[in-house]
Residue, then its C-alpha position, 0 to 999 in steps of 0.5 A: x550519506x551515511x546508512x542507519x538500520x531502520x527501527x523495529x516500528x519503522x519495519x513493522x509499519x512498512x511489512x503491513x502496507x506492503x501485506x495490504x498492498x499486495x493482498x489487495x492488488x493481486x485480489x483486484x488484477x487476478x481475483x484470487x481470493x474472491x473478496x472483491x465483491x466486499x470491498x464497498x463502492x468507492x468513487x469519491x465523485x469523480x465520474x471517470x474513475x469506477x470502484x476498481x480504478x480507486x482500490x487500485x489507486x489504493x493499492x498502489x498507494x499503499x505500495x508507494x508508502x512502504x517504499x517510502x518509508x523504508x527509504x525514510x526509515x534507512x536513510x533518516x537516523x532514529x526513524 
């Protein structure tokens, strides 16, 4: 299959999820930066998970689609 570079929205998109993605996992397991405590209560009426069981869910959601769209954006031609 052939290899196309990605475009520069495709990149720029994917760095943002990535940025976020980290900056919310490693402020959720270490609690660097100490704004866990803003982050509103999430719990979309499921009783099993808490607020930090959703952003993390969030996190690696976000994750996931960078990923993702990088891997679209080098093997999909012209995204």
């Amino acid at each position: 299959m052939a290899w196309t570079p990605p475009t520069k929205l495709t990149v720029i998109v994917s760095f943002i999820c990535v940025v976020l993605g980290l900056i919310l996992l490693i402020e959720l397991i270490w609690g660097v930066m100490g704004f866990y405590s803003v982050l509103p209560v999430l719990t979309f009426l499921e009783p099993n998970l808490s607020s930090y069981d959703v952003w993390l869910v969030i996190g690696l959601f976000l994750m996931f689609f960078a990923w993702f769209l990088m891997i679209l954006g080098v093997r999909v031609k012209g995204l």
